[in-house]
C-alpha positions in Angstrom: 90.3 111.5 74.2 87.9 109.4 72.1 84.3 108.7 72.7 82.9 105.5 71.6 79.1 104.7 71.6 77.8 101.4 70.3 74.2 100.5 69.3 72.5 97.8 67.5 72.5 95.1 70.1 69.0 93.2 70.7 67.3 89.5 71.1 67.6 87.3 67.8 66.8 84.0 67.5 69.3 81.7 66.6 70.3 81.6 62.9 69.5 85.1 63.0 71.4 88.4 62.0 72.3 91.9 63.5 74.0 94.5 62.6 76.5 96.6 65.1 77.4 100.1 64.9 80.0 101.8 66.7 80.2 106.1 66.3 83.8 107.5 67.3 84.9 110.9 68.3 87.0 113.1 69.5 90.0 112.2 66.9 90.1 112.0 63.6 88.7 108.6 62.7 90.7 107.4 59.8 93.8 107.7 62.8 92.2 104.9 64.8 92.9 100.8 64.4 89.2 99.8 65.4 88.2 96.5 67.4 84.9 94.8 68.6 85.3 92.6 71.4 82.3 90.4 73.3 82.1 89.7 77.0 79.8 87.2 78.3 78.8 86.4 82.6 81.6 84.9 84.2 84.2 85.3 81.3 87.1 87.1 80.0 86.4 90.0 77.4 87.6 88.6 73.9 88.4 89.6 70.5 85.8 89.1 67.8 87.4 91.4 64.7 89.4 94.5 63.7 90.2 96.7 61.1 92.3 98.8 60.0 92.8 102.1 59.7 91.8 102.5 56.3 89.7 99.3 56.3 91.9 97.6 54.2 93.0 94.9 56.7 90.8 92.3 59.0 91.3 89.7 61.6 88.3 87.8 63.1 88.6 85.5 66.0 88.4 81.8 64.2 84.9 81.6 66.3 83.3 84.2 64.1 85.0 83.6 60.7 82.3 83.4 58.0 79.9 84.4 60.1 81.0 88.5 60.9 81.9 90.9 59.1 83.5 94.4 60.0 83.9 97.3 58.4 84.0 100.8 58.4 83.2 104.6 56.9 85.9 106.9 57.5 83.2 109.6 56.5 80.9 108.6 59.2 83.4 108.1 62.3 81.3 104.7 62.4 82.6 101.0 62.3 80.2 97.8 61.9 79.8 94.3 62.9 77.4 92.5 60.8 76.7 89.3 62.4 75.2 86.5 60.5 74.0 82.7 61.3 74.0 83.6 65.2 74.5 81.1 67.9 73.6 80.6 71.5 77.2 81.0 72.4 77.6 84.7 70.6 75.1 85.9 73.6 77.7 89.0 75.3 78.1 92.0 75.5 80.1 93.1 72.7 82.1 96.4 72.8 84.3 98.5 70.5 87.1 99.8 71.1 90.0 101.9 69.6 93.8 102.1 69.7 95.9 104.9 68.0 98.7 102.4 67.4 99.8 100.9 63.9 97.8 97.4 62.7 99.3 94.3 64.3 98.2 91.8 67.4 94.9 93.7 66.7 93.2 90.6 68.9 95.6 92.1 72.1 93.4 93.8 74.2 95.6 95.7 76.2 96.7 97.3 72.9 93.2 99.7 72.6 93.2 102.4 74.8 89.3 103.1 74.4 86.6 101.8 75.1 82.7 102.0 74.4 79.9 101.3 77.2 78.6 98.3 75.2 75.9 96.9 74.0 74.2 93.4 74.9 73.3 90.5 72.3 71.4 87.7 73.2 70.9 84.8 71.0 67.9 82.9 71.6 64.8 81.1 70.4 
């Protein structure tokens, strides 16, 4: 079983940057293809970027391209989201999550198996 706790989430004002964290365990970290998704009221949970088991590969959703980053430390069983130039729209609730499966369709969230509790962004002046 793997744990996931996010933290990191906060009110910014738009044009603004934060910077996600994600702390797994429970399995060895460097096993896990690693995911942050967003949920906002009223709509479906959706991909926002993944990575990787080594944190050689990324995908971003073309909403946040330029704008995120992700990445991860194997030696800290953490992965990140920065999250630059922020817009009114990238208010959610924005979860990580983890799958034990090889890279590929990492935007396919039926493919992670575990989830965090999230935490909530809001983007507003």
């Amino acid at each position: 079983q793997v744990q996931l706790v996010e933290s990191g989430g906060g009110l910014v004002q738009p044009g603004g940057s934060l910077r996600l964290s994600c702390v797994a365990s429970g399995r060895t970290f460097s096993s896990l293809v690693m995911g942050w998704f967003r949920q906002a009221p009223g709509k479906e949970r959706e991909f926002v970027a993944g990575t990787s088991r080594s944190g050689g590969s990324t995908d971003y959703a073309d909403s946040v391209k330029g704008r995120f980053t992700i990445s991860r430390d194997n030696a800290k069983n953490t992965v990140y989201l920065q999250m630059n130039s922020l817009k009114p729209e990238d208010t959610a609730v924005y979860l990580c999550a983890a799958r034990i499966t090889a890279w590929g369709m990492v935007s396919l969230r039926n493919a992670y198996a575990y989830w965090g509790q999230g935490t909530q962004v809001t983007v507003s002046s």
